[in-house]
Z-matrix of the N, CA and C atoms (Angstrom, degrees):
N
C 1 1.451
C 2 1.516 1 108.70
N 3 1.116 2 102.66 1 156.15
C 4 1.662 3 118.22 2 176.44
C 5 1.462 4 113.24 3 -105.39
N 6 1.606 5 113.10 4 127.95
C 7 0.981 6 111.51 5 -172.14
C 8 2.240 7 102.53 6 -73.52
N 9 1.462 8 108.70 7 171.03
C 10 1.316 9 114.34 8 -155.69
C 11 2.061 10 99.98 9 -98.04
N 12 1.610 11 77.02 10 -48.36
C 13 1.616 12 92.81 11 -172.59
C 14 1.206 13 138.99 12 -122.39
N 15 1.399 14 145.31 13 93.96
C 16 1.075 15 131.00 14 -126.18
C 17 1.556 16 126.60 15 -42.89
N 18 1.398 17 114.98 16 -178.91
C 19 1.491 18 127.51 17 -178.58
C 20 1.857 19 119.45 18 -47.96
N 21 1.375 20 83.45 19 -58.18
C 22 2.001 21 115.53 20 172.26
C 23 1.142 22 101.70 21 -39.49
N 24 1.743 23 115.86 22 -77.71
C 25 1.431 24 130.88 23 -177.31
C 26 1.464 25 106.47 24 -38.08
N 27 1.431 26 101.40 25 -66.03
C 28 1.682 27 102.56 26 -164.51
C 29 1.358 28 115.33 27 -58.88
N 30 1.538 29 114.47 28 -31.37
C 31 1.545 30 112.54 29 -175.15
C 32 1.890 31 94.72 30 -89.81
N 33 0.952 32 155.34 31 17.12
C 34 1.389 33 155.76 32 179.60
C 35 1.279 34 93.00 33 -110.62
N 36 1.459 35 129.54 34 -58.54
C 37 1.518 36 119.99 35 -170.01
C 38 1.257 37 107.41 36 -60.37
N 39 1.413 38 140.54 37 -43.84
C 40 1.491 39 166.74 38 -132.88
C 41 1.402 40 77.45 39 -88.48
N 42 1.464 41 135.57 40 -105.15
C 43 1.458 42 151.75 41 150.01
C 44 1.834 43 94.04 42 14.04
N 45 1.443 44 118.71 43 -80.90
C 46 1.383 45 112.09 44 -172.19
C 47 1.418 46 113.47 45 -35.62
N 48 1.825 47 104.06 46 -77.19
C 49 0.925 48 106.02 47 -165.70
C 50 1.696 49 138.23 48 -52.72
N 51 1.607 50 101.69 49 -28.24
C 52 1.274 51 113.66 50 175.73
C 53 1.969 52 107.78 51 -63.64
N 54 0.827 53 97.65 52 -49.00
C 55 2.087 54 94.89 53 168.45
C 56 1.536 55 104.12 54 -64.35
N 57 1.273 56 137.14 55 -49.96
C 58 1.205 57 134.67 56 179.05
C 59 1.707 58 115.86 57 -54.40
N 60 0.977 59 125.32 58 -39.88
C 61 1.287 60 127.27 59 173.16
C 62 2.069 61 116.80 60 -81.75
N 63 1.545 62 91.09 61 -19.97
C 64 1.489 63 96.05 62 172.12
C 65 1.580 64 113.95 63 -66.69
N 66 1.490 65 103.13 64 -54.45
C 67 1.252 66 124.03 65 -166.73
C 68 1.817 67 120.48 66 -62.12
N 69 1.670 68 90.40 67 -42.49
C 70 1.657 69 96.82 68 -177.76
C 71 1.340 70 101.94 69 -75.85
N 72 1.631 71 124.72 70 -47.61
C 73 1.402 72 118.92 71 -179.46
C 74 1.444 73 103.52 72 -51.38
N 75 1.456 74 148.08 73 0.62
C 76 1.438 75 124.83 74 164.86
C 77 1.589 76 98.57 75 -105.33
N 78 1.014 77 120.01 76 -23.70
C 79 1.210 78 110.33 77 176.25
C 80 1.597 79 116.13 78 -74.56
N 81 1.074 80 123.41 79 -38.34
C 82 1.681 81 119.03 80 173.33
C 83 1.405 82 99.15 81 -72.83
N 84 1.068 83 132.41 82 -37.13
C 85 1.777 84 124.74 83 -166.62
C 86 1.591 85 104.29 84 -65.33
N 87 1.596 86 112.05 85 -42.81
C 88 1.427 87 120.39 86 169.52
C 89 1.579 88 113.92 87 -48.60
N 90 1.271 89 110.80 88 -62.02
C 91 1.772 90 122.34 89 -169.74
C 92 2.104 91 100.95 90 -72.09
N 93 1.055 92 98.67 91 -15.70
C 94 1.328 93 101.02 92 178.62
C 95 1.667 94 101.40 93 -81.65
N 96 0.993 95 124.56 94 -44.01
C 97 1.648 96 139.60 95 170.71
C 98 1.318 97 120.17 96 -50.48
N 99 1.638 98 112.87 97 -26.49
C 100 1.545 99 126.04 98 -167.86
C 101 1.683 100 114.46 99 80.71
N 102 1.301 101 108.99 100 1.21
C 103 1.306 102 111.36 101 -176.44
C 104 1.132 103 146.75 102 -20.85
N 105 1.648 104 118.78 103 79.11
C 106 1.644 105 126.80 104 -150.81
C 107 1.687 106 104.04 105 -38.18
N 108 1.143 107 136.94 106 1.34
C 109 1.637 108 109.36 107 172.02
C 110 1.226 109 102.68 108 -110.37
N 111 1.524 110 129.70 109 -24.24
C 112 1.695 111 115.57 110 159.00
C 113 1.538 112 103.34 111 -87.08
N 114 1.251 113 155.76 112 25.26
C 115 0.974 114 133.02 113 170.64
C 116 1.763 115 115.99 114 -150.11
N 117 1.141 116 95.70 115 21.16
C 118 2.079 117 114.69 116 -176.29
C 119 1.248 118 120.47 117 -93.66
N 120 1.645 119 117.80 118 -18.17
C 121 1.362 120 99.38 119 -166.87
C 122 1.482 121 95.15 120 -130.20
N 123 1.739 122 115.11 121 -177.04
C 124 1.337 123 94.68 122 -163.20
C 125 1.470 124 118.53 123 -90.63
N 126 1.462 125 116.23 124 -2.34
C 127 1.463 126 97.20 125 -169.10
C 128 1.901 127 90.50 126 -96.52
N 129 1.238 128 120.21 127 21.96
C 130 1.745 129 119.70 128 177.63
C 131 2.069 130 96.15 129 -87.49
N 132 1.226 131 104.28 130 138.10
C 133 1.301 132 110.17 131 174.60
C 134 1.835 133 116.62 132 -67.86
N 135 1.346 134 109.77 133 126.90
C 136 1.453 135 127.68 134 -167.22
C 137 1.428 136 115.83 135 -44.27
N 138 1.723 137 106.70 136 -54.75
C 139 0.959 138 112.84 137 -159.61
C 140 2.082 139 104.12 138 -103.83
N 141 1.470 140 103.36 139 122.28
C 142 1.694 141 99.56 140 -152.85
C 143 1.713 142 95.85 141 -101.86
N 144 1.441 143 106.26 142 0.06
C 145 1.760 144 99.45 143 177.11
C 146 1.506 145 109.25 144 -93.83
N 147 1.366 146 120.82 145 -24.85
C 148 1.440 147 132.88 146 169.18
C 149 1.703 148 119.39 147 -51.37
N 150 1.113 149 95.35 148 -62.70
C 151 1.588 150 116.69 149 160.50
C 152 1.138 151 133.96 150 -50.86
N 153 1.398 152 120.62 151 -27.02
C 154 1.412 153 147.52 152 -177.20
C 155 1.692 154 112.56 153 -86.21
N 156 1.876 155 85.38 154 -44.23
C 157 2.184 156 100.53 155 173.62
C 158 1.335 157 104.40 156 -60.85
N 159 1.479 158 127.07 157 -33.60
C 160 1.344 159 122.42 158 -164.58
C 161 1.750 160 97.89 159 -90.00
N 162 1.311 161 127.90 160 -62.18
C 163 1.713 162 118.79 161 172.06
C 164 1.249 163 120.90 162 -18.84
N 165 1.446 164 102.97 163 -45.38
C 166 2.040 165 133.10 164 179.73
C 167 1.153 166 92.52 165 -49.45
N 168 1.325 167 122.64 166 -61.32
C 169 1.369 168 110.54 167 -152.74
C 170 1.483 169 114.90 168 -99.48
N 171 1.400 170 114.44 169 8.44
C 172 1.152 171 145.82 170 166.58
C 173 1.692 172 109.69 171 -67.02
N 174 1.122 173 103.20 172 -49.87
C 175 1.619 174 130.49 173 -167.61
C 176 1.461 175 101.24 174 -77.94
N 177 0.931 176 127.96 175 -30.41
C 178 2.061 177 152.23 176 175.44
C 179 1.146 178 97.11 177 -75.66
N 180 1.374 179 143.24 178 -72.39
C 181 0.959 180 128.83 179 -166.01
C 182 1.798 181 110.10 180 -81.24
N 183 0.936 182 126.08 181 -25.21
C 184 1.825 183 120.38 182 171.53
C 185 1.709 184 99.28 183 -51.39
N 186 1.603 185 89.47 184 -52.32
C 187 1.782 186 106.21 185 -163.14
C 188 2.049 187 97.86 186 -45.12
N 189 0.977 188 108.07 187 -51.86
C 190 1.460 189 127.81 188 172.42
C 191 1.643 190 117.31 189 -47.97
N 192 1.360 191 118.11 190 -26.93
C 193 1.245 192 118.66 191 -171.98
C 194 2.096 193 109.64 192 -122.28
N 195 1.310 194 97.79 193 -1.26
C 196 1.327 195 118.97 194 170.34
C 197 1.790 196 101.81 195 -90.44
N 198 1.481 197 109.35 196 -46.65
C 199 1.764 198 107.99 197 170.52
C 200 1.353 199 124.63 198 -50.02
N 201 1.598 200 98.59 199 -44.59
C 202 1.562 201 122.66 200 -173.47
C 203 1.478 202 126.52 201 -74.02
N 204 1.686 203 103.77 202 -33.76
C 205 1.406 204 102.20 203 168.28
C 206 1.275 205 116.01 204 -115.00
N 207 1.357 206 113.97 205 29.51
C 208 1.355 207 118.05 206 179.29
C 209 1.704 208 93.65 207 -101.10
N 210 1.385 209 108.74 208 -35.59
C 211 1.172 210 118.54 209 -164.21
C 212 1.638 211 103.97 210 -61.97
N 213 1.331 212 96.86 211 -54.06
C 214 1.724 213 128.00 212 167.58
C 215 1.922 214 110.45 213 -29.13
N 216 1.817 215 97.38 214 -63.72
C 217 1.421 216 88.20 215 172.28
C 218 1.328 217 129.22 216 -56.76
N 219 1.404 218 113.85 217 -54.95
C 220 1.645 219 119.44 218 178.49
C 221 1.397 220 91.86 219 -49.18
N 222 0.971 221 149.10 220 -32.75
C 223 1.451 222 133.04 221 -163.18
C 224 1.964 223 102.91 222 -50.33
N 225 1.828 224 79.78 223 -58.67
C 226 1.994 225 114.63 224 -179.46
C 227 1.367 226 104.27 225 -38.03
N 228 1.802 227 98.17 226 -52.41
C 229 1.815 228 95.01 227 -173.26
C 230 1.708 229 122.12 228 -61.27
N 231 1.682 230 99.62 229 -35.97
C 232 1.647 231 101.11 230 -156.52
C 233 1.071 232 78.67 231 -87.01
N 234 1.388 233 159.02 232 -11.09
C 235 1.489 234 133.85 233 -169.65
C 236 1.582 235 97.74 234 -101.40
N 237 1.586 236 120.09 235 -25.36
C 238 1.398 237 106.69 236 173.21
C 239 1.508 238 122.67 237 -66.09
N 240 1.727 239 122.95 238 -21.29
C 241 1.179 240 129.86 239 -151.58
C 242 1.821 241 102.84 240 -90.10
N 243 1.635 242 105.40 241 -26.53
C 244 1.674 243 119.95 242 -170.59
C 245 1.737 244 91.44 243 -86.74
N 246 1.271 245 130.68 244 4.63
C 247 1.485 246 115.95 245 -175.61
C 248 1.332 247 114.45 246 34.09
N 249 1.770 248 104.31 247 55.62
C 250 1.307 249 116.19 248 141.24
C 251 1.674 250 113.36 249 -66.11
N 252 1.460 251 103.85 250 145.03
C 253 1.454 252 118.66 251 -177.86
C 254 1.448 253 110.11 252 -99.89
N 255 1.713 254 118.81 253 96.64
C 256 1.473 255 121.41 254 170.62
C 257 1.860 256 106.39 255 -65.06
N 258 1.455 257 91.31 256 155.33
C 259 1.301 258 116.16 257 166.95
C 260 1.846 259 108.65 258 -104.25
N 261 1.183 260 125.32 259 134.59
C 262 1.776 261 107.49 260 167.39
C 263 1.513 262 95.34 261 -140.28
């Protein structure tokens, strides 16, 4: 197979997404908790499991693009290691 998107890209998304899925999974686990400093004062949204479904699915789709360009890099690696000859 041929990778889709370059090396850069794939290893930058890889890098993103892996902090992106770190970060929101504490942040929904918190708002899922009711966590008096996201959820104490009045302009913080009431309901902290609602908010938490959407981070979730926030966390699904990174998780999805951490598979995809992870997949993407190894592509970069195993084709760099056979001294295949790119064109750019």
């Amino acid at each position: 197979m041929k990778p889709i998107v370059s090396a850069l890209n794939a290893w930058s998304c890889v890098v993103i997404s892996f902090f992106a899925v770190i970060i929101l999974s504490i942040l929904g686990s918190l708002y899922r908790s009711n966590h008096h400093s996201f959820t104490g004062s009045e302009g913080d949204p009431e309901d902290g499991t609602a908010v938490a479904g959407s981070i979730f699915t926030a966390v699904i789709v990174y998780a999805g693009f951490f598979v995809f360009c992870g997949f993407q890099a190894f592509l970069h690696v195993r084709s760099s290691r056979r001294g295949a000859i790119t064109l750019n």
